[in-house]
C-alpha positions as CSV (number, residue, x, y, z in Angstrom):
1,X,-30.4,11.3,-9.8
2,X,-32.9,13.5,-7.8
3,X,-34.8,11.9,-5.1
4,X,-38.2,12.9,-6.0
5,X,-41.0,13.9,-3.4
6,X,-42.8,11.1,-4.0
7,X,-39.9,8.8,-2.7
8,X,-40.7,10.7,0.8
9,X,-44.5,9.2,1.2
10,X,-43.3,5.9,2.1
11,X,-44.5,7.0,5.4
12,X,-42.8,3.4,6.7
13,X,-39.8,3.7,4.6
14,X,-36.7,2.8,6.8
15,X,-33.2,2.5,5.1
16,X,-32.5,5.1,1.7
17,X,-29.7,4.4,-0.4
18,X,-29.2,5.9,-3.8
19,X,-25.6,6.2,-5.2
20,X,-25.3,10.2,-5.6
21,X,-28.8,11.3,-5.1
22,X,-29.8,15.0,-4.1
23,X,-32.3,17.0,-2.2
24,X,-31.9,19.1,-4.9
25,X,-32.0,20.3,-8.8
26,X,-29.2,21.4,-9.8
27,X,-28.1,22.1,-13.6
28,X,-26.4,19.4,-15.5
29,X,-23.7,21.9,-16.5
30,X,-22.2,24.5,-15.0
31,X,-19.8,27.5,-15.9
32,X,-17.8,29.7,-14.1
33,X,-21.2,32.2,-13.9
34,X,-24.0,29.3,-13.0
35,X,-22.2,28.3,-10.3
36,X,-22.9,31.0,-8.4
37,X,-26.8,30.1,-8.5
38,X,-28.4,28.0,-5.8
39,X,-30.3,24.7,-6.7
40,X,-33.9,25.0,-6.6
41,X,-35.5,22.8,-3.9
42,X,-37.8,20.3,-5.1
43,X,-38.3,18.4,-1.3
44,X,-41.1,21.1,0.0
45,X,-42.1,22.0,3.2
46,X,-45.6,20.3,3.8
47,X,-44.4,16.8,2.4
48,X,-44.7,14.8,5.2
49,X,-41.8,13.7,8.0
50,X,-40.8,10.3,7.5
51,X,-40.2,9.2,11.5
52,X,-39.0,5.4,10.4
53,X,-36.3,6.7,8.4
54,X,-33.0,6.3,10.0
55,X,-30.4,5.3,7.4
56,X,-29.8,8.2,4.4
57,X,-26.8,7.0,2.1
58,X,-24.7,8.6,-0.3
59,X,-26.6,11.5,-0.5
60,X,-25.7,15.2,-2.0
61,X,-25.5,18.0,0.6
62,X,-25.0,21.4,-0.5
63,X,-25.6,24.5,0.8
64,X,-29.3,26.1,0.7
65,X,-31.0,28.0,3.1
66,X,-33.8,25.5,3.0
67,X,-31.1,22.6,4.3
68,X,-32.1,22.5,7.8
69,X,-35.6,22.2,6.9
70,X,-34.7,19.4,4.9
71,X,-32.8,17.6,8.0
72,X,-35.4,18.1,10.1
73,X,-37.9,16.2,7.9
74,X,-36.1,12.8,9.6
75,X,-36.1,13.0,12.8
76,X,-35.3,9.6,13.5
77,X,-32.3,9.1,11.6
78,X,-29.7,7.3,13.0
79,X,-27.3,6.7,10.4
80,X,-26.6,9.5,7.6
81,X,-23.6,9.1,4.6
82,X,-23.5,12.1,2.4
83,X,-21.2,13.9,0.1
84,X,-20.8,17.7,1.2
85,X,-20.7,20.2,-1.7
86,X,-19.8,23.7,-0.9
87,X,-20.7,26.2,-3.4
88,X,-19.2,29.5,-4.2
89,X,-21.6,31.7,-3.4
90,X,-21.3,35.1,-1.6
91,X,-24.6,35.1,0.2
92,X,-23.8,32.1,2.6
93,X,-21.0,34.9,4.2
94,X,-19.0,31.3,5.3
95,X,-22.1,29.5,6.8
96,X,-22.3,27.2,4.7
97,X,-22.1,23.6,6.9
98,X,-25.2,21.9,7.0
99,X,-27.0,21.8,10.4
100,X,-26.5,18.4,11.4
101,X,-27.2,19.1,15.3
102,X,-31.0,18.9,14.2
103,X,-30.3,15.5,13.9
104,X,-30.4,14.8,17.5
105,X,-30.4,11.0,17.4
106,X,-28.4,10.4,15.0
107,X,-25.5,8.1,15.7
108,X,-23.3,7.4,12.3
109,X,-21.8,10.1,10.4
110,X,-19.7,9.6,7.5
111,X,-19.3,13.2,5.3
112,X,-17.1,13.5,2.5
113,X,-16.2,16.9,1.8
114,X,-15.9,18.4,-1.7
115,X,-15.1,21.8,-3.7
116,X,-17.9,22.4,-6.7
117,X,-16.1,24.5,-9.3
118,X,-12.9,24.1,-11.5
119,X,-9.4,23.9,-10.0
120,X,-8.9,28.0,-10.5
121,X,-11.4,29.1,-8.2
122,X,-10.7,26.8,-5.2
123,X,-8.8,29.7,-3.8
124,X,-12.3,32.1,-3.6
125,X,-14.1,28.9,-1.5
126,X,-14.2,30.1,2.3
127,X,-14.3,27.8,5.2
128,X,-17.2,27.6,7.2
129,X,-17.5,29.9,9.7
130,X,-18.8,27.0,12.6
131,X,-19.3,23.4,12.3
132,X,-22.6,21.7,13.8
133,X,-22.4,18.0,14.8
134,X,-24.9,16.3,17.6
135,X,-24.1,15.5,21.0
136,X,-25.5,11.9,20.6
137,X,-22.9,11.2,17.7
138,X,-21.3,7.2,18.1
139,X,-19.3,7.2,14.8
140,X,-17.6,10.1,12.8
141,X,-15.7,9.6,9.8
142,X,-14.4,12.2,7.7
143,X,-12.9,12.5,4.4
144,X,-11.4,15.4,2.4
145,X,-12.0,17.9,5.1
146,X,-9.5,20.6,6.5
147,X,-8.6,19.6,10.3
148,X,-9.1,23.3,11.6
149,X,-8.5,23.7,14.9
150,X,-11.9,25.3,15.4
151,X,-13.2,21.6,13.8
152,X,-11.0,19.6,16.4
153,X,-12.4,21.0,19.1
154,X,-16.3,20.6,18.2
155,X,-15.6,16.9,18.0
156,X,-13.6,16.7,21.2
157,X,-16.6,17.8,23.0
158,X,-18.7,14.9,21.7
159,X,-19.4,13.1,24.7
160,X,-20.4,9.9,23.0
161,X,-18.4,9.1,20.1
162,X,-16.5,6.0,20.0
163,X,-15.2,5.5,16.3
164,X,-13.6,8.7,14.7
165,X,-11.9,8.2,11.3
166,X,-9.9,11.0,9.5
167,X,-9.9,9.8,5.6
168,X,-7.4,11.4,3.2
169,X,-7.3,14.9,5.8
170,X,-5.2,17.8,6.0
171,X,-4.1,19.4,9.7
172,X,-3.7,23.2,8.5
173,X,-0.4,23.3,10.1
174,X,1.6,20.1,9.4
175,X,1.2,18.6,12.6
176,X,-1.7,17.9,15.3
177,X,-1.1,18.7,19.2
178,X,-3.5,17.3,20.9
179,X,-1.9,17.0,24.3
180,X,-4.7,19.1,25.8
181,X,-7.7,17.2,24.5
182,X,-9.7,14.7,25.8
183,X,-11.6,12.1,23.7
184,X,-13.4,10.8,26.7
185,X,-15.3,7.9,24.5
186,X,-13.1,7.3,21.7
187,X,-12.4,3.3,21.1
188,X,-12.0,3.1,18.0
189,X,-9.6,6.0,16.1
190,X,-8.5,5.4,12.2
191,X,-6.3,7.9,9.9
192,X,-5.7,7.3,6.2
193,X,-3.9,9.6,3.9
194,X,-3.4,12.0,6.3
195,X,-0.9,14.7,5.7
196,X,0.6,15.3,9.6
197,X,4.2,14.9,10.4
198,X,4.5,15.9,14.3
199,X,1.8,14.3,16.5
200,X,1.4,15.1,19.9
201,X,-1.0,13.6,22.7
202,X,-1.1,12.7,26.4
203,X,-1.8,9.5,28.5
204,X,-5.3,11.4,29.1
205,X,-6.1,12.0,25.4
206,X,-7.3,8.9,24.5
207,X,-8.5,7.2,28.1
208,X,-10.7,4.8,27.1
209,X,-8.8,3.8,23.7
210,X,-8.9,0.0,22.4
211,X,-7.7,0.3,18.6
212,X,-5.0,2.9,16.8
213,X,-5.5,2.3,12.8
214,X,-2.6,4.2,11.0
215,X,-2.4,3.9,7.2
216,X,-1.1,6.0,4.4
217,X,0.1,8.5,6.9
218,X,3.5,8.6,4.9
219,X,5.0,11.2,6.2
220,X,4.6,10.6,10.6
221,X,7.5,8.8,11.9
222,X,6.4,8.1,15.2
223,X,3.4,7.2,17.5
224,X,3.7,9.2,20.4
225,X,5.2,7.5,23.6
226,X,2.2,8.2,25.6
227,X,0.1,5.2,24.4
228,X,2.4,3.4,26.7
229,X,0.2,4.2,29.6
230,X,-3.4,4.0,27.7
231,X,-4.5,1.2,29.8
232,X,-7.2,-0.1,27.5
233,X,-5.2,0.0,24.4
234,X,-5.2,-3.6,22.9
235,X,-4.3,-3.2,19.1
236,X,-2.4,-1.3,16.8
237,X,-2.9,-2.1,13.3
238,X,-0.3,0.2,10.5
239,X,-0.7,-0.4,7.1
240,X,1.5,1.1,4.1
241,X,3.7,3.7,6.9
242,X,7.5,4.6,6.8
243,X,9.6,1.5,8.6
244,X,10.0,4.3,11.6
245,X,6.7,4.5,12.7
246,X,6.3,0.5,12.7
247,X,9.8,0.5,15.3
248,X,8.2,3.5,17.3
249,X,4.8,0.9,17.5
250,X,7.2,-2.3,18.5
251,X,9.1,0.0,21.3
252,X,5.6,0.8,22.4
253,X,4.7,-2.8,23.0
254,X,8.2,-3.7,24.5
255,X,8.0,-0.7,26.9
256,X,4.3,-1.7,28.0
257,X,5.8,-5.8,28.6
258,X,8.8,-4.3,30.6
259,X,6.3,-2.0,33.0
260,X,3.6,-3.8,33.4
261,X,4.8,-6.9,33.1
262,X,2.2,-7.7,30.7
263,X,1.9,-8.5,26.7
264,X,-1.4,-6.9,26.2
265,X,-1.2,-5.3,22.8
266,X,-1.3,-6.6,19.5
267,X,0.5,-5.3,16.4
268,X,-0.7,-6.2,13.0
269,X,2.5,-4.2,10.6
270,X,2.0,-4.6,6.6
271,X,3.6,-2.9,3.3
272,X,6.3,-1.3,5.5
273,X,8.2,1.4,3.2
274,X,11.4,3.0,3.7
């Protein structure tokens, strides 16, 4: 479905959500040559700015040059859930993510990441060059994406987010040091499906911390001993893990009884495998 101009006159129009919609044309069927054309716009210029929008779901983002004028016709949106389409094309010379840091109140991100073409020519689609997020960002959740360290970083320095969630994610290099970073509002961080075996992080990492969601993450063996001194840390919930990572969480609890002399934390352990 294409969300027609006319959608965007409902000048008091506040929550937009439309399974798989698009700013966009695009062609029903592509080949190995038409996917190297650009949809043509169809959301122009001088429609007017809807400022009571602030929830946009399931939308289609793809690259255009015309994207961040598209953005910027909301610029109340709080809440945005899209699916991310990156097109093979030669002209976007790797700048392809969309401009989300025109969205400068927005608080909810979820993105889901996806290659357009066939299987063969995943190998010719280029990373972005930089990734754009805003500074007033609560809630990030990702799926699909690459965890580039260049991508790490850019969400470290979000001073406000609280809920981060890497869906079904790949680190680049088997394994995620994050001993030198500082999420310094995270409360809330969730991975599912995510590919990391060696996982490294610091009693400053996560200071303000109340709830480690683990699930999926078949091949990590081990929550790092550090948590033992996050102070605000008061759950740890692992669903479908390796047995070893649910005995590195229960040492994790005894140590924090035997230190502080307290049984603060709360382990919720399901579909243990071996």
């Amino acid at each position: 479905m294409v969300l027609l101009p006319i959608i965007f006159k409902l000048s008091k129009l506040k929550h937009v959500k439309i399974d798989r919609s698009s700013f966009f044309e695009e062609e029903e069927e592509m080949d190995v040559d038409d996917i190297m054309h650009e949809p043509s716009r169809i959301l122009e210029a001088e429609n007017s700015k809807l400022e009571d929008l602030t929830t946009l779901s399931e939308v289609d983002i793809s690259y255009t040059e015309a994207m961040s004028d598209v953005l910027e016709n909301f610029p109340n949106r709080q809440h945005l859930h899209c699916h991310m389409k990156e097109l093979i094309d030669p002209l976007t010379n790797g700048d392809w993510f969309p401009k989300f840091d025109v969205l400068n109140k927005l608080e909810s991100l979820i993105a889901m990441y996806e290659n357009v073409g066939s299987p063969e020519l995943t190998d010719k689609i280029r990373q972005p060059n930089e990734y754009y997020f805003p500074n007033s960002l609560k809630e990030l959740r990702l799926y699909g994406f690459p965890l580039r360290p260049d991508l790490l970083s850019l969400i470290v320095a979000l001073p406000e987010l609280e809920i981060l969630e890497f869906i079904d994610c790949e680190f680049v290099e088997d394994k995620w040091d994050a001993s030198e970073d500082i999420y310094q509002s995270l409360k809330t961080f969730s991975m599912q499906m995510v590919n990391h075996s060696e996982w490294q992080v610091d009693m400053e990492t996560f200071p303000k911390l109340e709830e480690l969601r683990l699930e999926h993450c078949y091949k990590l063996t081990e929550i790092p001993s550090a948590f033992i001194d996050i102070h605000t840390l008061k759950s740890i919930h692992l669903t479908n893990n390796k047995r070893e990572l649910g005995d590195s969480a229960i040492e994790i609890k005894k140590q924090i009884v035997d230190f502080a002399g307290e049984d603060r934390l709360q382990l919720h352990i399901s579909d243990v495998y071996e």
